[in-house]
Jmol script that loads the backbone (N, CA, C; Angstrom):
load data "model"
ATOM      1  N   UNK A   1       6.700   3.215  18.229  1.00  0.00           N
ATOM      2  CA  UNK A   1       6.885   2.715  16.880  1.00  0.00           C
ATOM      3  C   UNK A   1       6.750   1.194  16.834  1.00  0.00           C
ATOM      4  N   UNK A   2       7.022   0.139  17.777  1.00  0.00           N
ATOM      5  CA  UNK A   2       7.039  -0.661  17.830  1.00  0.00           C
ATOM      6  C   UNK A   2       5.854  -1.637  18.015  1.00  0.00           C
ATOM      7  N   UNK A   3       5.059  -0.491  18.347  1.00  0.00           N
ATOM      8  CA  UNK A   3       2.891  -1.382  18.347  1.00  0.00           C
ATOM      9  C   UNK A   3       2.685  -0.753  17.547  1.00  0.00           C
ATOM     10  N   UNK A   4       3.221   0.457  16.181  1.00  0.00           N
ATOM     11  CA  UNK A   4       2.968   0.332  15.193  1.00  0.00           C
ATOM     12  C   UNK A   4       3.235  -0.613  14.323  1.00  0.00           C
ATOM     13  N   UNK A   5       4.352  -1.138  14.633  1.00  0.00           N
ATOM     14  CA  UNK A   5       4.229  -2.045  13.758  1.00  0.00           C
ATOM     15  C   UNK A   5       3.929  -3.201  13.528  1.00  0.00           C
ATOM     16  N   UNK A   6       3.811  -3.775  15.029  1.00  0.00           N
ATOM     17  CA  UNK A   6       3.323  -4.934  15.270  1.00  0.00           C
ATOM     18  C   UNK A   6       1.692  -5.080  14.877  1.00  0.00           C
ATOM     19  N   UNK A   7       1.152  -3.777  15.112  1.00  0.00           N
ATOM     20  CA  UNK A   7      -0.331  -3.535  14.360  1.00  0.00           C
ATOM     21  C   UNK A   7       0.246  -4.237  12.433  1.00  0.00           C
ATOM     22  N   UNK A   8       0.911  -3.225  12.030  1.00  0.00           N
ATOM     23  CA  UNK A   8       0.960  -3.093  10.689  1.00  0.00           C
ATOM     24  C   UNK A   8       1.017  -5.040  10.709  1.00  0.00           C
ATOM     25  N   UNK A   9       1.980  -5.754  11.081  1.00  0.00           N
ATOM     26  CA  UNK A   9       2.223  -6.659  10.606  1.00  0.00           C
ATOM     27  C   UNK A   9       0.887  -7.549  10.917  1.00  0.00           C
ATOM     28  N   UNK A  10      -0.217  -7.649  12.198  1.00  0.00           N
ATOM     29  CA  UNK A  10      -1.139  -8.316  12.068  1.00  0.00           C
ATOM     30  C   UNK A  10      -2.048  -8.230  11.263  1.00  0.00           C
ATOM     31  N   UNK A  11      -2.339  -6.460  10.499  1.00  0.00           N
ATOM     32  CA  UNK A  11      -2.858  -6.108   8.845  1.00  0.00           C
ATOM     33  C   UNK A  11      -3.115  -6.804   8.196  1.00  0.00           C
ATOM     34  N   UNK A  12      -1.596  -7.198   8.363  1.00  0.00           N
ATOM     35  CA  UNK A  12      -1.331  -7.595   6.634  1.00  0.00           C
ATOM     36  C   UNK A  12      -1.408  -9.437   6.990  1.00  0.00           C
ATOM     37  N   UNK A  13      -1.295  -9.733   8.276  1.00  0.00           N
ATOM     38  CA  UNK A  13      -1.278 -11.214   8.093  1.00  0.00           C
ATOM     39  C   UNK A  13      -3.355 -11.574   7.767  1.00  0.00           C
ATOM     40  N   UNK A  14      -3.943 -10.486   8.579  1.00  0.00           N
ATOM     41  CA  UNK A  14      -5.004 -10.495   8.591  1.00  0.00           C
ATOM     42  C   UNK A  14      -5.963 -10.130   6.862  1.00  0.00           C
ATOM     43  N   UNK A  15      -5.308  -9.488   6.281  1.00  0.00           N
ATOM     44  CA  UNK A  15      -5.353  -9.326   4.450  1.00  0.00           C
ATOM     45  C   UNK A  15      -4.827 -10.638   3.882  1.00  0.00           C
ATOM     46  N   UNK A  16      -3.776 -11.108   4.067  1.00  0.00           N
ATOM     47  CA  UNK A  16      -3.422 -12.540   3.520  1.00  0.00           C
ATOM     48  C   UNK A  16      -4.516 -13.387   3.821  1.00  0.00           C
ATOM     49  N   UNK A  17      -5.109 -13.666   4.742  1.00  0.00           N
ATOM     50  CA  UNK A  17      -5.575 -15.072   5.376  1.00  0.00           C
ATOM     51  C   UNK A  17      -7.304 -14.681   4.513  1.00  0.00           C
ATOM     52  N   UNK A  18      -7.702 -13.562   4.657  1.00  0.00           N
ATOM     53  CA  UNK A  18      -9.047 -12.976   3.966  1.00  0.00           C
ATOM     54  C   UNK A  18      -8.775 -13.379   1.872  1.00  0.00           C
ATOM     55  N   UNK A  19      -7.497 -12.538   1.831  1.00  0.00           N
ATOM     56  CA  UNK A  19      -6.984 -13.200   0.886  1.00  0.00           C
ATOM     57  C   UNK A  19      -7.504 -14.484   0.176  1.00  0.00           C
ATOM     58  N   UNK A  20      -6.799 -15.286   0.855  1.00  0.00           N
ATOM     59  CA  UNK A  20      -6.683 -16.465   0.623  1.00  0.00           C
ATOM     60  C   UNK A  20      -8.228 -17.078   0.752  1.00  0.00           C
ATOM     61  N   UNK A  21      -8.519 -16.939   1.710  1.00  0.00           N
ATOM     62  CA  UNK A  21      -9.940 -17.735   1.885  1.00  0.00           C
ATOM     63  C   UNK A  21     -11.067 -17.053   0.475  1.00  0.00           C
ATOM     64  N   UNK A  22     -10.689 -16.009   0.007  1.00  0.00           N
ATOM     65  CA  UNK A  22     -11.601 -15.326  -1.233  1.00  0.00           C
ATOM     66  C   UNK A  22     -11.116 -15.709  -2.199  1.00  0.00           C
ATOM     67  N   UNK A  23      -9.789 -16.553  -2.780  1.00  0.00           N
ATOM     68  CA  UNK A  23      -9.512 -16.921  -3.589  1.00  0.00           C
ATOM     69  C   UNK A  23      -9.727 -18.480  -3.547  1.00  0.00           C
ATOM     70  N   UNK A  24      -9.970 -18.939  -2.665  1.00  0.00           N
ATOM     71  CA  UNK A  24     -10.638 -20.091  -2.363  1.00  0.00           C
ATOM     72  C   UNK A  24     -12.165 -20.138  -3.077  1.00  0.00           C
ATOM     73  N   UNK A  25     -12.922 -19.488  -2.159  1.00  0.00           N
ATOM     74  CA  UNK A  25     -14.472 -19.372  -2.451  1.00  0.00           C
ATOM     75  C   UNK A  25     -14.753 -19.051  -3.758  1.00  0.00           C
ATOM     76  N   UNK A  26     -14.157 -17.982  -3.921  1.00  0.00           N
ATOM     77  CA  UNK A  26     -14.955 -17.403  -5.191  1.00  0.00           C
ATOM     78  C   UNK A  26     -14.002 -16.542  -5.872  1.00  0.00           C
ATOM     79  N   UNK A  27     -13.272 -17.601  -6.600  1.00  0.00           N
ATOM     80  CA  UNK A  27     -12.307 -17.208  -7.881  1.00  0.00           C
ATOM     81  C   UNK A  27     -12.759 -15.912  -8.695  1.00  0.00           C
ATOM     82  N   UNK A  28     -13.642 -16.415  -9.449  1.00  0.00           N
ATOM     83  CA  UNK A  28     -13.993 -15.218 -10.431  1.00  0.00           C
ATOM     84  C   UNK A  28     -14.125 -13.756  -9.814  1.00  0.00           C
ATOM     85  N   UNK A  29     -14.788 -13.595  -8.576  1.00  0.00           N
ATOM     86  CA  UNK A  29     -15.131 -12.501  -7.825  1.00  0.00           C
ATOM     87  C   UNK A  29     -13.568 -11.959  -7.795  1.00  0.00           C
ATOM     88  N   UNK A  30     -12.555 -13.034  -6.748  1.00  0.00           N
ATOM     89  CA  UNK A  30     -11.251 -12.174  -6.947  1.00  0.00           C
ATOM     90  C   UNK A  30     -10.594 -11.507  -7.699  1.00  0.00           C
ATOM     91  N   UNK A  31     -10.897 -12.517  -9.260  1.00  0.00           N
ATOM     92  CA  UNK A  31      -9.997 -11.886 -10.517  1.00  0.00           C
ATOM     93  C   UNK A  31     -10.499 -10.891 -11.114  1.00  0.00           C
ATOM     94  N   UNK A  32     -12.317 -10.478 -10.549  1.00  0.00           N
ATOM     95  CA  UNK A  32     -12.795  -9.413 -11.275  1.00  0.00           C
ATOM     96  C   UNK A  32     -12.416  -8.382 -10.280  1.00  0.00           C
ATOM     97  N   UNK A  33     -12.144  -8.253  -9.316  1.00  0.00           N
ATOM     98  CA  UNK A  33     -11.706  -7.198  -7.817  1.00  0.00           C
ATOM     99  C   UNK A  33     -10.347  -6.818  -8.439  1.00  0.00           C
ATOM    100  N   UNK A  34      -9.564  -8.305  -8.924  1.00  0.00           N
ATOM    101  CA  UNK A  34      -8.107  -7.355  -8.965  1.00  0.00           C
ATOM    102  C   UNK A  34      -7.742  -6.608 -10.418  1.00  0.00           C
ATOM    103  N   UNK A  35      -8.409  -6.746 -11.575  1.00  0.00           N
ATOM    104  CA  UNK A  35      -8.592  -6.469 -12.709  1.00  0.00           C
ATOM    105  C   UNK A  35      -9.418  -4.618 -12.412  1.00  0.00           C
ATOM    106  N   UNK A  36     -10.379  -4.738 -12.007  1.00  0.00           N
ATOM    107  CA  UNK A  36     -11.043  -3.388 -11.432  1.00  0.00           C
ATOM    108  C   UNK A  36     -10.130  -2.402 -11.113  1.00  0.00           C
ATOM    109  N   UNK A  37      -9.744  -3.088  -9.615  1.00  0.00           N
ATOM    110  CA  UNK A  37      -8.642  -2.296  -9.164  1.00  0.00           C
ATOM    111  C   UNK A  37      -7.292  -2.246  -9.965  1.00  0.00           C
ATOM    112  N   UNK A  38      -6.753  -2.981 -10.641  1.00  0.00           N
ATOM    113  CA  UNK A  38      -5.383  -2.278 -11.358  1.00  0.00           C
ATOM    114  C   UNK A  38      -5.689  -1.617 -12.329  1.00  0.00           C
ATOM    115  N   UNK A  39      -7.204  -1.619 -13.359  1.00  0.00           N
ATOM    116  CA  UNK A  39      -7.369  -0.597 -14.228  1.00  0.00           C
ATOM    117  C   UNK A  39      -7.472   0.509 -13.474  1.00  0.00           C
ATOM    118  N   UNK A  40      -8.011   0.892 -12.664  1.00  0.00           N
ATOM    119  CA  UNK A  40      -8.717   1.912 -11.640  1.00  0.00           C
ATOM    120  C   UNK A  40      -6.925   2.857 -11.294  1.00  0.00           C
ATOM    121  N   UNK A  41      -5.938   2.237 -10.341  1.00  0.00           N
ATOM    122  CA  UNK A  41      -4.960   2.406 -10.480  1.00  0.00           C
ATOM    123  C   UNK A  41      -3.759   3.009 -11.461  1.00  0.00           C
ATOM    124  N   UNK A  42      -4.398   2.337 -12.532  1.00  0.00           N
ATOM    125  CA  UNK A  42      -3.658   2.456 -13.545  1.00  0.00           C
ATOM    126  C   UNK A  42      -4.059   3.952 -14.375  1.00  0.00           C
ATOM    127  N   UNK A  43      -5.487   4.386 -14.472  1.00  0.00           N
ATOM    128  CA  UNK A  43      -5.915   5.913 -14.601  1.00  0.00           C
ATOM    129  C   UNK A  43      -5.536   6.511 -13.829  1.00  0.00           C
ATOM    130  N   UNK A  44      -5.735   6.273 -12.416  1.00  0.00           N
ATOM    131  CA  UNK A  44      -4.846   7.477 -11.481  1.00  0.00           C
ATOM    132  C   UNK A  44      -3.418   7.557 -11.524  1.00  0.00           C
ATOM    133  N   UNK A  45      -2.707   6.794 -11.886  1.00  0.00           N
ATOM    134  CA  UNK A  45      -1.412   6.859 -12.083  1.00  0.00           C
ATOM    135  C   UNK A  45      -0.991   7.629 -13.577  1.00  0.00           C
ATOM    136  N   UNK A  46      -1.667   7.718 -14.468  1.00  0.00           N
ATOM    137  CA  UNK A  46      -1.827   8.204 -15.539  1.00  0.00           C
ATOM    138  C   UNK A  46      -2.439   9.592 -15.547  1.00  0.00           C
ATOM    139  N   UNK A  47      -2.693   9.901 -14.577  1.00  0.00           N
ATOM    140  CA  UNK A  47      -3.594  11.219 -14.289  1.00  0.00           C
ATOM    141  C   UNK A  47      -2.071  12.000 -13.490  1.00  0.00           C
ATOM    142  N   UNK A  48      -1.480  11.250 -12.548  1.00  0.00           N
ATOM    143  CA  UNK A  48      -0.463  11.951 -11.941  1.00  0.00           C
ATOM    144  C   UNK A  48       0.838  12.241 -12.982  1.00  0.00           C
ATOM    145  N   UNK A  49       0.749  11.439 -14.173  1.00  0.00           N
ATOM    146  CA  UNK A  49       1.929  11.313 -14.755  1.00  0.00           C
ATOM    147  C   UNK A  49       1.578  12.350 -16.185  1.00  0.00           C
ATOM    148  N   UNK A  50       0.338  12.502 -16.200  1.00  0.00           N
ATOM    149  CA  UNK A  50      -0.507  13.607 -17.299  1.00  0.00           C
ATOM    150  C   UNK A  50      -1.888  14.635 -16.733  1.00  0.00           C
ATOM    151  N   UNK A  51      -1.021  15.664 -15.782  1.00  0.00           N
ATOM    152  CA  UNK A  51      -2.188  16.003 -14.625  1.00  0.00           C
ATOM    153  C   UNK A  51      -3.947  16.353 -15.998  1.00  0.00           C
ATOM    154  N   UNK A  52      -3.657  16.549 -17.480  1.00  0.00           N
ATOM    155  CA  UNK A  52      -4.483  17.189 -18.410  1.00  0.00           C
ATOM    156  C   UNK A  52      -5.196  15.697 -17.720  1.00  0.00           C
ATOM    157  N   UNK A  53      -5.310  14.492 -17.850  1.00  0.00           N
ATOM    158  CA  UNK A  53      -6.071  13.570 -18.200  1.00  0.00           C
ATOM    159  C   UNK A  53      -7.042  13.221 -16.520  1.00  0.00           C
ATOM    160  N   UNK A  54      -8.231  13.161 -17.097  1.00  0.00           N
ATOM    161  CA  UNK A  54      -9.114  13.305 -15.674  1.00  0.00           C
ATOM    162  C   UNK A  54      -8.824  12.293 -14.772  1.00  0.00           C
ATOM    163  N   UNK A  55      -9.232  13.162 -13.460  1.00  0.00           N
ATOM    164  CA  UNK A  55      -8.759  12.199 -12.205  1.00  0.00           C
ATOM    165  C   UNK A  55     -10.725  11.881 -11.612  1.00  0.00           C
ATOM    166  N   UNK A  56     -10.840  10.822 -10.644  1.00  0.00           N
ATOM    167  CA  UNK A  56     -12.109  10.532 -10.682  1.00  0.00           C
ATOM    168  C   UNK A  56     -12.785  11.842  -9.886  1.00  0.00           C
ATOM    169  N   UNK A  57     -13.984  12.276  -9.711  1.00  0.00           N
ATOM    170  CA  UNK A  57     -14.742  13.575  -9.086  1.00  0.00           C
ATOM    171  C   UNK A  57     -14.646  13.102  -7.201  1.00  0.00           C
ATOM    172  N   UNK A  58     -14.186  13.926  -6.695  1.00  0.00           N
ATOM    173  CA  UNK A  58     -15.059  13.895  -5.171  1.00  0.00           C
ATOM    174  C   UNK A  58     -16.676  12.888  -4.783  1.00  0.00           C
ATOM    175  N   UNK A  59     -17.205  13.346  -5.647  1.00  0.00           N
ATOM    176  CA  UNK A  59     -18.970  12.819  -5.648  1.00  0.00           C
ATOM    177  C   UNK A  59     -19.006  11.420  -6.603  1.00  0.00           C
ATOM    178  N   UNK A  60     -18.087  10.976  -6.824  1.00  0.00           N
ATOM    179  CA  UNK A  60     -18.030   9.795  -7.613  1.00  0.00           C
ATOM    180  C   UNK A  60     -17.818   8.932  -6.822  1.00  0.00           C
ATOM    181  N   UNK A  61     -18.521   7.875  -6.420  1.00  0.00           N
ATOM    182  CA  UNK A  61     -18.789   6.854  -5.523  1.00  0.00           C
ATOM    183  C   UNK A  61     -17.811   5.441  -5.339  1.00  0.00           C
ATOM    184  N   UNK A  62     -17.365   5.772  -6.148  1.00  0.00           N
ATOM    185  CA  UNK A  62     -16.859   4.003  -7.242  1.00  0.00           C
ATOM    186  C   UNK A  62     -15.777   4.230  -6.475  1.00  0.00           C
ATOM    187  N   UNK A  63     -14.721   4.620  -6.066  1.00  0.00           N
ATOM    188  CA  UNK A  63     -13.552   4.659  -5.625  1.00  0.00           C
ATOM    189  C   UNK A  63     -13.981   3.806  -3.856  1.00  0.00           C
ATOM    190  N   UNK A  64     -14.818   4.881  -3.555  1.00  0.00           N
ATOM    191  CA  UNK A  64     -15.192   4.560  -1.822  1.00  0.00           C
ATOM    192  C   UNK A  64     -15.848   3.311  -2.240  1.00  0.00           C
ATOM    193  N   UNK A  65     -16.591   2.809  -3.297  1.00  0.00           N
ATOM    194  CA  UNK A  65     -17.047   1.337  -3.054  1.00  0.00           C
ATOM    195  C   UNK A  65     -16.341   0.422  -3.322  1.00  0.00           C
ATOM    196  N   UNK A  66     -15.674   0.328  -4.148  1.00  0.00           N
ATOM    197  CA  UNK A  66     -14.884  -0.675  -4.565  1.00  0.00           C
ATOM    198  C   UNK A  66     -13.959  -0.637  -3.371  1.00  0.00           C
ATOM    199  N   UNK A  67     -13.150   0.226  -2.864  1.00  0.00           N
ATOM    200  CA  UNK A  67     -12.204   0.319  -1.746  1.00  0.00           C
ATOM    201  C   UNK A  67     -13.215  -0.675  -0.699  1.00  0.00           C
ATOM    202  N   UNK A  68     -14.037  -0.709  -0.364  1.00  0.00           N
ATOM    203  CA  UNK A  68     -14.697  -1.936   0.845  1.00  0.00           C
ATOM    204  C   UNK A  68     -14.805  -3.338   0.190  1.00  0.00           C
ATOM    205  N   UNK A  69     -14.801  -2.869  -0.810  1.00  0.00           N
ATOM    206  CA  UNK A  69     -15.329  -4.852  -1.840  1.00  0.00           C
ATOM    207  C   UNK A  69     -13.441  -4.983  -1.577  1.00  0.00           C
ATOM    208  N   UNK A  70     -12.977  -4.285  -2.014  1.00  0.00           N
ATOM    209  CA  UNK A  70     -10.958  -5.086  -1.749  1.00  0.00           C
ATOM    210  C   UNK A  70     -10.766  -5.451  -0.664  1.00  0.00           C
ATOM    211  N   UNK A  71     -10.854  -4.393   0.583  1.00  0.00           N
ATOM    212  CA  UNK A  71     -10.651  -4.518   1.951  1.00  0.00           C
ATOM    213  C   UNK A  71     -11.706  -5.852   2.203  1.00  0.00           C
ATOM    214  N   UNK A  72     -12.500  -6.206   1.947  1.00  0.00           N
ATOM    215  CA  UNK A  72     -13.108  -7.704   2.712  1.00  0.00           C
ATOM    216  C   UNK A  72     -12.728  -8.725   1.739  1.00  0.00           C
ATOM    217  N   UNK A  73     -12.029  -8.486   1.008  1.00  0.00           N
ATOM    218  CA  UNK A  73     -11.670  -9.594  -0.280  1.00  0.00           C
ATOM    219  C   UNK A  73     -10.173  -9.523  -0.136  1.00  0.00           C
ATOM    220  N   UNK A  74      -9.410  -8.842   1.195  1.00  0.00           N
ATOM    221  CA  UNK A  74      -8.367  -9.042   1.397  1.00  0.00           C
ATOM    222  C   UNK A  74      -7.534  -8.672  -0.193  1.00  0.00           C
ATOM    223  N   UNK A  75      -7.951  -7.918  -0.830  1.00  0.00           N
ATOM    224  CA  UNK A  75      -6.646  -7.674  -2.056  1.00  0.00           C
ATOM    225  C   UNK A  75      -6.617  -5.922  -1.699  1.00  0.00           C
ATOM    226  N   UNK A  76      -5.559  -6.136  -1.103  1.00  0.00           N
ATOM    227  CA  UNK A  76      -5.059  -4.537  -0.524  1.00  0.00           C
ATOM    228  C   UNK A  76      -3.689  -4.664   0.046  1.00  0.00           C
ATOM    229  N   UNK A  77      -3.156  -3.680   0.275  1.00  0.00           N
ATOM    230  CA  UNK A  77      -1.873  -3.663   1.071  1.00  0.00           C
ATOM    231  C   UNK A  77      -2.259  -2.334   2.379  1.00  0.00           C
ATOM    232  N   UNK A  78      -2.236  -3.153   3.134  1.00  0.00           N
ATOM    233  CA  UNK A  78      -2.058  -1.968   4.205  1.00  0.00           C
ATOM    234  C   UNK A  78      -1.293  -1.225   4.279  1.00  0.00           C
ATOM    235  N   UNK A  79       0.022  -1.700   4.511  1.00  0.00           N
ATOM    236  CA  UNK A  79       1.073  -1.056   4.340  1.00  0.00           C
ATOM    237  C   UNK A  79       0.982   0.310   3.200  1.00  0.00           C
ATOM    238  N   UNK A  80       0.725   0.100   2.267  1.00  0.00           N
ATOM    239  CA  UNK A  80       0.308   1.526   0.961  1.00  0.00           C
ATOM    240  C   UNK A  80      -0.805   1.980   1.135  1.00  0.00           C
ATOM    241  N   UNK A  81      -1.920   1.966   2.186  1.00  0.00           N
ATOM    242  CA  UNK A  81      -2.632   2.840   2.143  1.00  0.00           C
ATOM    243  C   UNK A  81      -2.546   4.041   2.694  1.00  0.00           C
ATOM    244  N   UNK A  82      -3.046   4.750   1.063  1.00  0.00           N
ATOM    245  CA  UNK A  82      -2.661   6.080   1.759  1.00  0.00           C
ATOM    246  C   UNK A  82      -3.807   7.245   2.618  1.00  0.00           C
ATOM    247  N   UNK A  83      -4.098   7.980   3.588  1.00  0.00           N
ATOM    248  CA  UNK A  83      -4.475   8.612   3.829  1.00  0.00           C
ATOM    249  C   UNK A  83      -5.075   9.802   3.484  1.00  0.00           C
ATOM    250  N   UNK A  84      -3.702  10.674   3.307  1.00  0.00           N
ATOM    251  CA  UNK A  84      -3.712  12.302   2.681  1.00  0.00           C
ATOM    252  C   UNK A  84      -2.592  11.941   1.532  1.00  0.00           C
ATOM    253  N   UNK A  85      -3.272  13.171   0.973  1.00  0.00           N
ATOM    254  CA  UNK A  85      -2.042  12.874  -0.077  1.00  0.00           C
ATOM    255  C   UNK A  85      -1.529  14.565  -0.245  1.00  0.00           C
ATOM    256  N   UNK A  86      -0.146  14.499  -0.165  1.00  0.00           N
ATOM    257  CA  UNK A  86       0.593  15.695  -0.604  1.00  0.00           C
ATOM    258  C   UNK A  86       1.498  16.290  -1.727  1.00  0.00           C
ATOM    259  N   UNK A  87       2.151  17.054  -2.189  1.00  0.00           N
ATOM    260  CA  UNK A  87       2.771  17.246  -3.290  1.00  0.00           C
ATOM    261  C   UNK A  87       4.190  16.505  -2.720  1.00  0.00           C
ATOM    262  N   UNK A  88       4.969  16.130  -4.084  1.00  0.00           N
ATOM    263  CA  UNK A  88       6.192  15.263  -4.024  1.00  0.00           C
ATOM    264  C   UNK A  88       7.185  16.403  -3.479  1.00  0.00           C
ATOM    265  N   UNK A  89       7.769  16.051  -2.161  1.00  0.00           N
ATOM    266  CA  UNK A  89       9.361  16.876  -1.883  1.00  0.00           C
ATOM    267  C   UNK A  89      10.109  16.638  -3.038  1.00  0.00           C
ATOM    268  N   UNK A  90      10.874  17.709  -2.995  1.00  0.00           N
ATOM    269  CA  UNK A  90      12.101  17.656  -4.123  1.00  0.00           C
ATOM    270  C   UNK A  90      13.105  16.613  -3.629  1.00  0.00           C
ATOM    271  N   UNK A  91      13.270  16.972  -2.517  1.00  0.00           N
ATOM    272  CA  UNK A  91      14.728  16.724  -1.888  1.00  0.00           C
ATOM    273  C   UNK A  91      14.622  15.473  -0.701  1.00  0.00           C
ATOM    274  N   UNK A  92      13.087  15.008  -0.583  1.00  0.00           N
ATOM    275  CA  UNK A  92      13.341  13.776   0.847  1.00  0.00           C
ATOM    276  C   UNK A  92      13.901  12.873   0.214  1.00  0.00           C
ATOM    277  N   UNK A  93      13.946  12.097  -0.920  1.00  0.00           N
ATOM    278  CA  UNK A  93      14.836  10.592  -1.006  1.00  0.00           C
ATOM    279  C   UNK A  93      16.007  11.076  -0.630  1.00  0.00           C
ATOM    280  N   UNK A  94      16.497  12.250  -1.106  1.00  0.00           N
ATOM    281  CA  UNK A  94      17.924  12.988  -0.854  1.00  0.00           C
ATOM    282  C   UNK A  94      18.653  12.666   0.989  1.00  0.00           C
ATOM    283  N   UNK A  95      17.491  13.713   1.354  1.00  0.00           N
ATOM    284  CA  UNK A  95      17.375  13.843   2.915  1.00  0.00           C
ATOM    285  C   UNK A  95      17.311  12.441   3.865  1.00  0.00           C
ATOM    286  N   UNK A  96      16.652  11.477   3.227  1.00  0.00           N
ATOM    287  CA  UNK A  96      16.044  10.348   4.063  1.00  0.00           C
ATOM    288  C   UNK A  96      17.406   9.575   3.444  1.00  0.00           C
ATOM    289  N   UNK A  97      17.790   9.284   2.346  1.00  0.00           N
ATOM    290  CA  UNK A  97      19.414   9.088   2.350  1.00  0.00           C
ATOM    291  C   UNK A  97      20.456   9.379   3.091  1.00  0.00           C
ATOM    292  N   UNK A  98      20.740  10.357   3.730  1.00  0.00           N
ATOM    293  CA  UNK A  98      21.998  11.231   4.380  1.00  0.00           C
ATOM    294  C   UNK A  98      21.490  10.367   5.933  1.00  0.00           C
ATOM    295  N   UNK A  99      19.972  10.893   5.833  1.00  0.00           N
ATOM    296  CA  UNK A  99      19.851  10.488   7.300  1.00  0.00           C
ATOM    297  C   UNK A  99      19.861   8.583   7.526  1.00  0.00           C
ATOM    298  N   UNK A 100      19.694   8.139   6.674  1.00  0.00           N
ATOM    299  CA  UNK A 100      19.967   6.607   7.154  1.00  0.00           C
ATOM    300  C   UNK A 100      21.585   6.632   7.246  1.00  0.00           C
ATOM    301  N   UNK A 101      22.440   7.127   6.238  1.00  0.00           N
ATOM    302  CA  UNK A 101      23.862   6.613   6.011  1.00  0.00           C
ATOM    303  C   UNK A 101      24.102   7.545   7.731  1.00  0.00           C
ATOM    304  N   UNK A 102      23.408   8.475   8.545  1.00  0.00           N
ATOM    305  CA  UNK A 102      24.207   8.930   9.522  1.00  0.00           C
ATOM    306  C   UNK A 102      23.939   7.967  10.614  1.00  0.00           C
ATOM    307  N   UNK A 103      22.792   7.377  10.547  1.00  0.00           N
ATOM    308  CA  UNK A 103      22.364   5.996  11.452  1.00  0.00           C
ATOM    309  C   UNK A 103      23.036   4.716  11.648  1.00  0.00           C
ATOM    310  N   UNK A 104      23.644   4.140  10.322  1.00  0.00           N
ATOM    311  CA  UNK A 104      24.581   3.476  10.308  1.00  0.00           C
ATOM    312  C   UNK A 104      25.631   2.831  11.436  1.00  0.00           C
ATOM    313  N   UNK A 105      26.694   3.775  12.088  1.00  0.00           N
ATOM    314  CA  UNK A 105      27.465   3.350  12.786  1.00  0.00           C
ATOM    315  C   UNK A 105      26.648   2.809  14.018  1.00  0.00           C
ATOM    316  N   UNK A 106      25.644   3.677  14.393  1.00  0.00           N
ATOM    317  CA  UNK A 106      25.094   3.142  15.469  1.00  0.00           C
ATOM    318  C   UNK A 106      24.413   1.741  15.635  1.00  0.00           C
ATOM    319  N   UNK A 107      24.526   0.850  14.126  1.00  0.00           N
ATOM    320  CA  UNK A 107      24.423  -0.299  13.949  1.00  0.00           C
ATOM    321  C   UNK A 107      25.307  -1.051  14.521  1.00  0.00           C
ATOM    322  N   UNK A 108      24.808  -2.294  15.240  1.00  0.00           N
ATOM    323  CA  UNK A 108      26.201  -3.586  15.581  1.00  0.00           C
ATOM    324  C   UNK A 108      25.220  -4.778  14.583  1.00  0.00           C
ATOM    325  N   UNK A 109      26.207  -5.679  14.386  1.00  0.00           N
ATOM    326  CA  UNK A 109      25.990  -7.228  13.868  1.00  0.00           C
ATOM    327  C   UNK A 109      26.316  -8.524  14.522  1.00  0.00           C
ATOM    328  N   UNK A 110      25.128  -9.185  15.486  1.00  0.00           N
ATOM    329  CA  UNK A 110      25.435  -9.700  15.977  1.00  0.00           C
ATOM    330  C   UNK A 110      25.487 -11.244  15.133  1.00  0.00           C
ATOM    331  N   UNK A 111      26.614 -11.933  15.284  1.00  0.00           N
ATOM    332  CA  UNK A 111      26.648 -13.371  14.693  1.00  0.00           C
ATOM    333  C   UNK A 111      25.158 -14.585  15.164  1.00  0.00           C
ATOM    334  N   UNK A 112      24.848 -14.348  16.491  1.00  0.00           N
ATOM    335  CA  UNK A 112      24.191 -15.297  16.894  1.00  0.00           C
ATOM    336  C   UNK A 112      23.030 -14.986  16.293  1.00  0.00           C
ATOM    337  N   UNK A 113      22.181 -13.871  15.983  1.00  0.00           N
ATOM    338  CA  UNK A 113      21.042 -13.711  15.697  1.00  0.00           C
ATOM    339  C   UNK A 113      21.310 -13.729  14.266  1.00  0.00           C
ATOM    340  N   UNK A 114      22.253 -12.844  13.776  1.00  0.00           N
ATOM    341  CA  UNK A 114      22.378 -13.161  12.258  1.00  0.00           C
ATOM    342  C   UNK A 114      21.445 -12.335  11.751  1.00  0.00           C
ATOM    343  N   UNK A 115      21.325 -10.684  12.473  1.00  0.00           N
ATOM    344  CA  UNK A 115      20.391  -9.736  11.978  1.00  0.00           C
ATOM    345  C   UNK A 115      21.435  -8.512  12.479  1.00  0.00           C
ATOM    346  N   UNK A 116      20.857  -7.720  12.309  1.00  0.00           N
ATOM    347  CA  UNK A 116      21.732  -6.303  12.909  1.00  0.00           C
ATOM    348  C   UNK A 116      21.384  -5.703  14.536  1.00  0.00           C
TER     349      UNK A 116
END
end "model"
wireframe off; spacefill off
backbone 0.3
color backbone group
């Protein structure tokens, strides 16, 4: 778990710095990437929240292209990308609740580091 995450965190330092250097170069390009993508977002989220209202086709291209124009324009989160996607558990926030509060004690707090 721990070169997972050390992966995850060079991601995302590696999305910031792409980031940044594309908002440098070429402003307009960024603000039209992130405008794209939150309308784009914003139908699929509207599609999950009204399954009647269309979601984009398999054979519809625009999703897989635009997804490479973000990823080299650094406006993405690694961290949220998702893979597969499955139906919502009823009960994991429930479950993943119980199970952190049973993790707990096995916590110490150390003063010097000033972390857990």
């Amino acid at each position: 778990f721990q070169q997972v995450g050390q992966m995850q965190i060079l991601r995302r330092q590696i999305t910031n710095e792409l980031n940044y250097s594309c908002r440098f170069d070429s402003k307009h390009l960024a603000a039209a990437l992130e405008n794209l993508n939150k309308a784009i977002l914003a139908d699929i989220e509207a599609h999950y929240q009204n399954p009647s209202l269309p979601y984009p086709k398999e054979d519809n291209t625009l999703l897989y292209e635009i997804t490479a124009y973000l990823e080299a324009a650094g406006i993405h989160n690694p961290l949220n990308k998702i893979y597969i996607t499955t139906k919502r558990l009823p009960y994991f926030p429930t479950v993943n609740f119980l199970f952190l509060i049973s993790q707990f004690p096995k916590l110490q707090y150390n003063r010097n580091l000033g972390n857990v």
